[in-house]
C-alpha positions as CSV (number, residue, x, y, z in Angstrom):
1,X,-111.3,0.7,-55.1
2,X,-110.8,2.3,-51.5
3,X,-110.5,5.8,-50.9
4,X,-106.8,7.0,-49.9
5,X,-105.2,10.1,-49.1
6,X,-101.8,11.3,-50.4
7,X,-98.9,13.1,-48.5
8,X,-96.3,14.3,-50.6
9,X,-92.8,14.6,-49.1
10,X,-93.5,14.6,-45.3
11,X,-89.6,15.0,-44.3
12,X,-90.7,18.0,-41.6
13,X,-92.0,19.1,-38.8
14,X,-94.9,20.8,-40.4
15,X,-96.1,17.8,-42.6
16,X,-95.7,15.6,-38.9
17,X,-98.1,18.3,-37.5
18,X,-100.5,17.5,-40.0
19,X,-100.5,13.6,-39.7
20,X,-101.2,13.8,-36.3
21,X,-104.9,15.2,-37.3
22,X,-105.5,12.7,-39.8
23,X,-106.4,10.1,-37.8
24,X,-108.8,11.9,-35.4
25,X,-110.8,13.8,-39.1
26,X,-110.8,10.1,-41.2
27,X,-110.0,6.6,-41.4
28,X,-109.5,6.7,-45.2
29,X,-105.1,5.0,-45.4
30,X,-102.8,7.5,-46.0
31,X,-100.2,7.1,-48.8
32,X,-96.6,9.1,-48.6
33,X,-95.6,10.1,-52.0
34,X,-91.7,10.9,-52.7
35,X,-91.6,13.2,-55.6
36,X,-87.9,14.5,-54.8
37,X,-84.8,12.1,-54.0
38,X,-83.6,14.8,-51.4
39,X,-86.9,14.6,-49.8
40,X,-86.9,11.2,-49.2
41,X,-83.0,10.8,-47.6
42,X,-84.1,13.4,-45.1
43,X,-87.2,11.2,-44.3
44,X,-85.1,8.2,-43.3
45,X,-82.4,10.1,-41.7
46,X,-84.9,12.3,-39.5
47,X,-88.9,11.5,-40.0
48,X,-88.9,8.1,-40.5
49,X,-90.5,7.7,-37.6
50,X,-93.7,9.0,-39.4
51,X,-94.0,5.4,-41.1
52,X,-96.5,4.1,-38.4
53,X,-99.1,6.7,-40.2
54,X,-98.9,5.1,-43.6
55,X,-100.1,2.2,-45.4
56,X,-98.1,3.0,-48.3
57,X,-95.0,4.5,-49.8
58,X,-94.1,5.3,-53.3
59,X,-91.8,7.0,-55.0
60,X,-91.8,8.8,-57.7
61,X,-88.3,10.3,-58.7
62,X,-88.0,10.3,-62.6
63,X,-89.6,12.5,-64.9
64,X,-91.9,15.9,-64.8
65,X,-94.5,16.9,-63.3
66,X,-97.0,15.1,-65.1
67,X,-95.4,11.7,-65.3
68,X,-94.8,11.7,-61.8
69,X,-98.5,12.3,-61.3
70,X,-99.6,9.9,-63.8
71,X,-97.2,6.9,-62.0
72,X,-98.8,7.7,-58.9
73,X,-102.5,7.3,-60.1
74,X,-101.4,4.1,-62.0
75,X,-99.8,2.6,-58.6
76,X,-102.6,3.4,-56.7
77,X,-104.6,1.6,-58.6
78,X,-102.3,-1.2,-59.0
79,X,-102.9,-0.9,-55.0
80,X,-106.5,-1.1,-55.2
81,X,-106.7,2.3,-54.3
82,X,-108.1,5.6,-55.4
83,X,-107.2,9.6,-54.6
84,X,-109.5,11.1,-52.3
85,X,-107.3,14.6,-51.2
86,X,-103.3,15.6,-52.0
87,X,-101.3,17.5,-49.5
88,X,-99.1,19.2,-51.1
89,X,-98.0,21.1,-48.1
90,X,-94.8,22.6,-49.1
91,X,-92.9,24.2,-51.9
92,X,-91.2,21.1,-53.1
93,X,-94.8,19.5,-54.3
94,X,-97.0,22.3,-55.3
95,X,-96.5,21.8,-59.3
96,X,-96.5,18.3,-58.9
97,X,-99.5,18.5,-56.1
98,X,-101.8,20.4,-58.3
99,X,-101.0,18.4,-61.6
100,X,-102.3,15.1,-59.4
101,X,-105.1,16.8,-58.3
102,X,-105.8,17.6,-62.0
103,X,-105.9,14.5,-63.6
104,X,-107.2,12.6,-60.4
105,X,-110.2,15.4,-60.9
106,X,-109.7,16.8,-56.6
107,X,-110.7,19.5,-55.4
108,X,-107.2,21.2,-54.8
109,X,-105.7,23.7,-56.6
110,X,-105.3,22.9,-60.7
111,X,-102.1,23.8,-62.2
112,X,-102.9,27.2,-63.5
113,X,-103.4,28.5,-60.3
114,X,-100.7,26.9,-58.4
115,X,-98.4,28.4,-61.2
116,X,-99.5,31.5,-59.9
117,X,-98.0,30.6,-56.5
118,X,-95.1,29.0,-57.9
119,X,-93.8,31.9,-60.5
120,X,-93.5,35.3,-58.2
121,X,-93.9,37.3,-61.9
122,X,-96.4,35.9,-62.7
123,X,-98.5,36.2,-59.9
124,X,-97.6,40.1,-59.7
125,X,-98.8,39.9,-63.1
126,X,-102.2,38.5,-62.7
127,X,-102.7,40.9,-59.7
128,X,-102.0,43.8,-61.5
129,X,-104.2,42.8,-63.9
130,X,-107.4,41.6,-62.1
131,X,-106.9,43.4,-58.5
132,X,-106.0,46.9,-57.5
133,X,-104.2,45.7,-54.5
134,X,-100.6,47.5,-54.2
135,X,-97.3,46.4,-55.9
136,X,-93.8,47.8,-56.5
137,X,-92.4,47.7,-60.1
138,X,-91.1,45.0,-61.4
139,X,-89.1,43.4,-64.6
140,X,-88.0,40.2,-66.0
141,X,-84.5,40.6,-67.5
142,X,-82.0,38.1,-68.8
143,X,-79.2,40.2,-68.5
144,X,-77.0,42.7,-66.1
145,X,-77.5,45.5,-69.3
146,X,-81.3,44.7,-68.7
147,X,-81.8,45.2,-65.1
148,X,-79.3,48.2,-64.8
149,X,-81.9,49.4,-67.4
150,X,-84.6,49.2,-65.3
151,X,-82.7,50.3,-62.1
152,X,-82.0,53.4,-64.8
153,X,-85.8,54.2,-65.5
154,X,-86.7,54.0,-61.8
155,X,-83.7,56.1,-60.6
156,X,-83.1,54.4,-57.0
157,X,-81.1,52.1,-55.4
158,X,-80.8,49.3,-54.0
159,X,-83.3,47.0,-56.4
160,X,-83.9,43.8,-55.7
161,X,-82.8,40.7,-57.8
162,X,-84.4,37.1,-57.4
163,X,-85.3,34.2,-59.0
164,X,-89.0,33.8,-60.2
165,X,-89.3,30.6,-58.3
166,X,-87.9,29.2,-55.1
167,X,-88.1,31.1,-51.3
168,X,-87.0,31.6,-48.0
169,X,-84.7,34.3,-49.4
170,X,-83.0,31.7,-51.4
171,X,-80.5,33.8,-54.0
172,X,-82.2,37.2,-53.3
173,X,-79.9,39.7,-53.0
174,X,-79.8,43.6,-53.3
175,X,-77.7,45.4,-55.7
176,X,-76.6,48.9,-54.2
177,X,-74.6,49.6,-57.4
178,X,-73.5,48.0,-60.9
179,X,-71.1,45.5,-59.5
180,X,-74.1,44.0,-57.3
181,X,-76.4,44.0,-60.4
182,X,-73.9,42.0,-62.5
183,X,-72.4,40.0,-59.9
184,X,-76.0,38.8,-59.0
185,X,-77.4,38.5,-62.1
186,X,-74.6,36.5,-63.0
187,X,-75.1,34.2,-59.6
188,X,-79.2,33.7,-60.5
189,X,-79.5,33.0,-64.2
190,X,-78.6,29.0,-64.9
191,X,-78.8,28.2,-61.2
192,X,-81.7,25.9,-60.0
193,X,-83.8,26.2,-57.4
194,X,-82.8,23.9,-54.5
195,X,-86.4,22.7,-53.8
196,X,-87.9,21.5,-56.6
197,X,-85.0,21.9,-59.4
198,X,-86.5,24.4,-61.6
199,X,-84.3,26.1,-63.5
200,X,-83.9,29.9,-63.8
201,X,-84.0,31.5,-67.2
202,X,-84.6,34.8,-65.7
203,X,-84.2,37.2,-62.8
204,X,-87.0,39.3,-61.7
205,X,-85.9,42.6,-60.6
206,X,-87.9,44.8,-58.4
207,X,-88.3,48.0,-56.7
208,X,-86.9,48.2,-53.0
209,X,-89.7,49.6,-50.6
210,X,-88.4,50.6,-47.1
211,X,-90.7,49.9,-44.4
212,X,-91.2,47.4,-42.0
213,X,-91.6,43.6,-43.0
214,X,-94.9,41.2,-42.1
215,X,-96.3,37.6,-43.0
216,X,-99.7,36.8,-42.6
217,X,-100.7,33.0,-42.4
218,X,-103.9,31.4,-42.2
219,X,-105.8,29.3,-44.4
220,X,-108.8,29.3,-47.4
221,X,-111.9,27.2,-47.4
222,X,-113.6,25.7,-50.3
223,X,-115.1,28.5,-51.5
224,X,-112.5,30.9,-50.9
225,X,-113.4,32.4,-47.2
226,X,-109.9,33.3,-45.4
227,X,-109.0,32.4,-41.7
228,X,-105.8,34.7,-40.6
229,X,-104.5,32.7,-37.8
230,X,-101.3,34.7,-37.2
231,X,-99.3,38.0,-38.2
232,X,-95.4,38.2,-37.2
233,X,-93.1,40.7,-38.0
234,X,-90.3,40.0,-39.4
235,X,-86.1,40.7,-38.5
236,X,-83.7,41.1,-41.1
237,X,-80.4,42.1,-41.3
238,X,-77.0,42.3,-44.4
239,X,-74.9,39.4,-43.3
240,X,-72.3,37.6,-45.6
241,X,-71.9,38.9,-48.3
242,X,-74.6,41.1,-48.5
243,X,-76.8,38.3,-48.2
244,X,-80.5,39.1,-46.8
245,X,-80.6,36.8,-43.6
246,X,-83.8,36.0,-41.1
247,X,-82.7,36.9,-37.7
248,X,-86.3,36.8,-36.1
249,X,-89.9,37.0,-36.1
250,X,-92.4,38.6,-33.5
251,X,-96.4,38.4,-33.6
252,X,-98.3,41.6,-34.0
253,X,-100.4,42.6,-31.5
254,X,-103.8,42.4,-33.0
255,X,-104.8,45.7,-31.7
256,X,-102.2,47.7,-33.4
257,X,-103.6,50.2,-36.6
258,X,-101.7,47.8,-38.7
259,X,-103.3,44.1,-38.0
260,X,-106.7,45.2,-39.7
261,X,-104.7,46.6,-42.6
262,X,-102.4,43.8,-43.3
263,X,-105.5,41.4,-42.4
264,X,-107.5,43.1,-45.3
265,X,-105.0,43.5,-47.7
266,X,-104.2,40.0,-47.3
267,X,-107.9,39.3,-47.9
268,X,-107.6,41.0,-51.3
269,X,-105.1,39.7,-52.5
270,X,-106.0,35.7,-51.8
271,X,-109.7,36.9,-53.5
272,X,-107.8,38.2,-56.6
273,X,-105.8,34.7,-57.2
274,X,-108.6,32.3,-56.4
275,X,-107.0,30.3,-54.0
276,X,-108.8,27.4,-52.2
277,X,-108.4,24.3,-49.7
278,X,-105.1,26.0,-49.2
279,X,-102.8,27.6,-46.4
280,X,-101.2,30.5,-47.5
281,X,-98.1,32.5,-46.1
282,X,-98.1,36.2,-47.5
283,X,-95.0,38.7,-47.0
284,X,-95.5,42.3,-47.4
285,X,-93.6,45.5,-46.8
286,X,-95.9,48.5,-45.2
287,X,-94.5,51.7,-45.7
288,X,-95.8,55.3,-45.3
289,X,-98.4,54.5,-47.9
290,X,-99.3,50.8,-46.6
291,X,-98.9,47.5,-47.4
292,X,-96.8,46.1,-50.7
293,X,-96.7,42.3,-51.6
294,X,-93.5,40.6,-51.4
295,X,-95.1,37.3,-52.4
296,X,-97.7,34.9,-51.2
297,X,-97.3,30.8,-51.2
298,X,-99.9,28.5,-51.0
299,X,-98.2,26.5,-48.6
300,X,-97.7,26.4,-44.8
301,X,-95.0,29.2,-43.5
302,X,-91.7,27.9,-42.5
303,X,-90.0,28.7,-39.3
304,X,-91.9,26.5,-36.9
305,X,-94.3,29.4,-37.2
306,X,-97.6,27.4,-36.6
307,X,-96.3,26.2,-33.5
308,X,-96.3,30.0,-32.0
309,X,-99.9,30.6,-34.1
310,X,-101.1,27.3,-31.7
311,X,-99.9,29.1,-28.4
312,X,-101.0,32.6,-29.6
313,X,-103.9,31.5,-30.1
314,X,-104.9,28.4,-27.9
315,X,-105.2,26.1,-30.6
316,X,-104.3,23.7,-33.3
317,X,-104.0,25.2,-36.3
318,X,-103.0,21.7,-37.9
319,X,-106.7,21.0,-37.8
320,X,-107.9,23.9,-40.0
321,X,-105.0,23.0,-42.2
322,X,-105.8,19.5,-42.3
323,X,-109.3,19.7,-42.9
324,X,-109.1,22.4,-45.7
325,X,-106.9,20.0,-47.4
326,X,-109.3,17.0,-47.1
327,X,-112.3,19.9,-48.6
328,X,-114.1,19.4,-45.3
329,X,-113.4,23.2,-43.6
330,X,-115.9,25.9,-43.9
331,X,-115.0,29.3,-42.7
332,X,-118.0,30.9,-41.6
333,X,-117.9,34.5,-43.0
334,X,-115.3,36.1,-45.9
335,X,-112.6,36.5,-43.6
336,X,-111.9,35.5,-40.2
337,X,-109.7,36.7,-37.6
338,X,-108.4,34.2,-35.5
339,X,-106.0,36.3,-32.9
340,X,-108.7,38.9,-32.6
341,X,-109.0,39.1,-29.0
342,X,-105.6,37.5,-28.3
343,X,-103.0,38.8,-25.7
344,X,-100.6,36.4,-26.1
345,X,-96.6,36.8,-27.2
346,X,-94.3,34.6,-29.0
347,X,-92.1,34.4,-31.5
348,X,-88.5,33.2,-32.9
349,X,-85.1,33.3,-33.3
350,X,-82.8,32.3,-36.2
351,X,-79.1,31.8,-35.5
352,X,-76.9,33.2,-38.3
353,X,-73.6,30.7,-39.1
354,X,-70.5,33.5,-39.9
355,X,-68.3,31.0,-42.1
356,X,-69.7,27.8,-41.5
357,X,-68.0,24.4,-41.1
358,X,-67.5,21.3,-39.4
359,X,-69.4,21.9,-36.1
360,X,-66.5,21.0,-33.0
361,X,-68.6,22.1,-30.1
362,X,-72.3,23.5,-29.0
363,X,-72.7,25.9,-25.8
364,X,-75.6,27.4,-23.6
365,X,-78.4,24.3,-25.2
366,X,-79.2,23.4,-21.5
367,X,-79.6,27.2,-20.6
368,X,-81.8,28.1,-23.4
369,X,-83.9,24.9,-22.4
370,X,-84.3,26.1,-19.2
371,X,-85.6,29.7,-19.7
372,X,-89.7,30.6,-19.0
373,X,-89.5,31.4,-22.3
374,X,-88.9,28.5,-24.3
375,X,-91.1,26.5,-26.3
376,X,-89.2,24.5,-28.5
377,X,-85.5,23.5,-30.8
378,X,-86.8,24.0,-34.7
379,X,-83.4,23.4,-36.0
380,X,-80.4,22.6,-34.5
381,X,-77.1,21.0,-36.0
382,X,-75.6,18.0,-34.0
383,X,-71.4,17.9,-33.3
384,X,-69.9,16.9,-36.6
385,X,-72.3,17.9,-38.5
386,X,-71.3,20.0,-41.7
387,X,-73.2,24.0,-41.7
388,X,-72.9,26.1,-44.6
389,X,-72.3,29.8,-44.1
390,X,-76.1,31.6,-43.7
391,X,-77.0,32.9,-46.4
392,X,-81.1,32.6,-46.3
393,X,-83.3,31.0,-44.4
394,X,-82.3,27.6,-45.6
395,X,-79.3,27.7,-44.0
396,X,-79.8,29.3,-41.1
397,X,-77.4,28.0,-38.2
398,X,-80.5,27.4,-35.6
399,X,-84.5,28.0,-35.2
400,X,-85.8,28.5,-31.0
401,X,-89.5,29.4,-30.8
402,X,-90.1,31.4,-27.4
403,X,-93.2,32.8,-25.8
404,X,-93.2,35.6,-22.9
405,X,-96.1,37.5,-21.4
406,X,-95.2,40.8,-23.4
407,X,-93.5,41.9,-26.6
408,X,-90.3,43.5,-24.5
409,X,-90.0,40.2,-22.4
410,X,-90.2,38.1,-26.0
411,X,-87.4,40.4,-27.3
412,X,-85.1,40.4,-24.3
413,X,-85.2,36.3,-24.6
414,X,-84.7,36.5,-28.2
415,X,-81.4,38.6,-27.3
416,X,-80.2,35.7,-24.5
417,X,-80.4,32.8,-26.4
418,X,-78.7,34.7,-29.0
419,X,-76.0,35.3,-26.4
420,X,-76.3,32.1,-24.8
421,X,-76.6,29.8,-27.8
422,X,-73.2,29.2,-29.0
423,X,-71.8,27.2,-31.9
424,X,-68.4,26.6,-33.1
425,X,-67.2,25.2,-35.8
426,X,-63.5,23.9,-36.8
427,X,-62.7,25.3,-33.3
428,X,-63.8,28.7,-33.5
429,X,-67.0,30.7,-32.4
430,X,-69.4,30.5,-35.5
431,X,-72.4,32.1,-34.2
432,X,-73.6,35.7,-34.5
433,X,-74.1,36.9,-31.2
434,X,-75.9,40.6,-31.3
435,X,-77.6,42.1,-34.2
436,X,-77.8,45.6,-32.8
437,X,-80.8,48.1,-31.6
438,X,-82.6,47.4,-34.5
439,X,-83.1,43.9,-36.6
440,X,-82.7,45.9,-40.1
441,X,-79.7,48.5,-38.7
442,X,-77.0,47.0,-41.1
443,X,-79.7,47.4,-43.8
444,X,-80.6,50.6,-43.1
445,X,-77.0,52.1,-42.8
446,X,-76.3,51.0,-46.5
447,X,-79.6,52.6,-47.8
């Protein structure tokens, strides 16, 4: 049989960032693997340009997990061909990723770990339990009468409500009083998780800590050694409904007090859950007494975030990723700081939809284009194209990833092309032009 390597679900511009490394790391033919039906329509509709990389493509729609990965081993072979390295690289495929690497015995992660990753409770739980990194409280209820319990015992408000799975802010919402607990709860429990269709039996309900909001991305090595290639800071503001929505995301200047912090936190936190041959995106609060996990994937971070990590840091960050998939990257120390001695900005903005709707007309493209600033269009809806309201980061109206020489000139373009960039939809003006003085002020007032 001849080696292969599988890709499952490339319908993005991060999977396309890793196929373009393949080629120049290993001739072994790469496979694409369909493991969601959604996955696939948006790979005609937008990637299916990505075909010239692939010898094969199977899909895999029916069943769990483990059938899924069983009929992919068996068609393989029916191919003459045999598992060499998964990418799982996003959240759709990570169950489904690691229970392929289990049974075609790869070094990836195996499904008890990637549960970890996948299940935010029980992740906390293991890390309270075998770390002494910091956490907030937390609980898994079933009902409103359970979480206003443990909103009761803590005594503070707002508490945040979520599903154990799922992520880019999908269906987390804080409650600032009873009504928000049971409206939310209500919202959560039976709903499924857009990405991979798990089902939630439960809400995990947290402590809100107010501070400032980081990820941290990078990548792990075979035997665990981490390579932090980037740190942005996050904007976040109440929008729609009290709905948490992105609004942007700036690097950190590697020689602010916080850098090393976050950097070693994250480093303890990755040692703790064993991860390995992974990328990981971490999202922490710091506050006065430092940094608090939010949650940590084993996956790529979203956003078109390793395009900015390849200008900050004169690279091509799809390479590490890449080869750490394959088992072939070795990270010279423990941990490894890529932006180290880095001076360069960039960052990006996320347009918020107000209602949503049948998109009539889009302004200021050209002008936004044409600034020193711009690198590139992440997301962008077309005329007649359908936008829901934003409501998380799934849905957010537009993605522009900018760069400037310093972090006032990279916020003054992230405010004109949130000026500039206009999109209306059913006729009207649907885009949220100004978020105020400070990304969280909305936020903040209601605390």
């Amino acid at each position: 049989m001849k080696d292969c390597i599988a890709i499952t679900n490339p319908a993005y511009i991060n999977a396309e960032g890793i196929l373009e490394r393949i080629p120049e790391l290993t001739t072994k033919p790469i496979v694409a693997v369909f493991s969601l039906e959604w996955r696939f329509k948006t790979y005609k509709k937008k990637f299916s340009h990505l075909e010239r990389y692939f010898s094969e493509i199977i899909c895999c729609f029916e069943g769990e997990d483990d059938e899924k990965a069983e009929f992919l081993i068996k068609s393989l072979a029916e191919r003459n061909l045999k598992l060499s390295a998964i990418i799982p690289w996003d959240d759709s495929a990570i169950l489904f990723g690691s229970k392929v690497a289990k049974k075609a015995s790869l070094d990836w992660l195996y499904p008890d770990v990637a549960e970890r990753f996948k299940n935010k409770y029980v992740l906390k739980k293991h890390l309270r339990e075998k770390s002494s990194v910091r956490l907030n409280q937390h609980s898994l209820v079933q009902t409103p009468e359970e979480a206003l319990a443990f909103q009761h015992e803590l005594n503070q408000w707002p508490i945040i409500l979520k599903p154990m799975h799922a992520g880019g802010s999908w269906n987390v919402f804080p409650a600032f009083n009873k009504d928000d607990v049971e409206r939310f709860t209500s919202k959560i429990l039976g709903d499924y998780n857009e990405f991979d269709n798990l089902r939630n039996d439960y809400v995990l309900v947290e402590e809100y800590i107010s501070g400032e909001e980081f990820c941290v991305n990078g990548q792990t090595d075979r035997n665990g050694n981490v390579l932090i290639s980037e740190i942005f800071q996050y904007g976040k503001c109440l929008r729609n409904q009290k709905n948490i929505v992105h609004v942007q995301f700036t690097n950190l200047d590697p020689n602010e007090p916080e850098f090393e912090r976050l950097a070693n936190y994250t480093f303890d936190t990755l040692k703790s859950c064993e991860l390995r041959n992974s990328p990981f995106h971490l999202e922490v609060i710091v506050d006065s007494q430092g940094p608090c996990l939010i949650e940590v994937a084993c996956r790529l971070a979203g956003s078109g975030m390793i395009y900015v990590g390849n200008h900050i840091n004169d690279n091509n960050q799809f390479e590490f990723v890449a080869k750490g998939y394959l088992g072939e990257l070795e990270i010279p120390e423990p941990l490894v700081i890529l932006p180290k001695n880095c001076t360069r900005v960039g960052g990006g903005v996320d347009g918020v939809a107000l209602k949503g709707g049948s998109v009539s007309k889009i302004e200021g493209l050209h002008k936004v284009q044409t600034m020193p600033e711009f690198m590139r269009v992440i997301t962008l809806p077309q005329v007649g194209d359908t936008i829901d309201q934003t409501i998380d980061l799934d849905s957010t109206q537009y993605g522009v990833l900018l760069k400037s020489e310093s972090a006032h000139g990279l916020q003054n373009a992230i405010d004109k092309v949130r000026e500039q960039l206009r999109i209306y939809c059913d006729g009207e003006l649907d885009s949220l032009l100004r978020i105020g003085e400070k990304n969280n002020e909305e936020f903040s007032r209601q605390l």
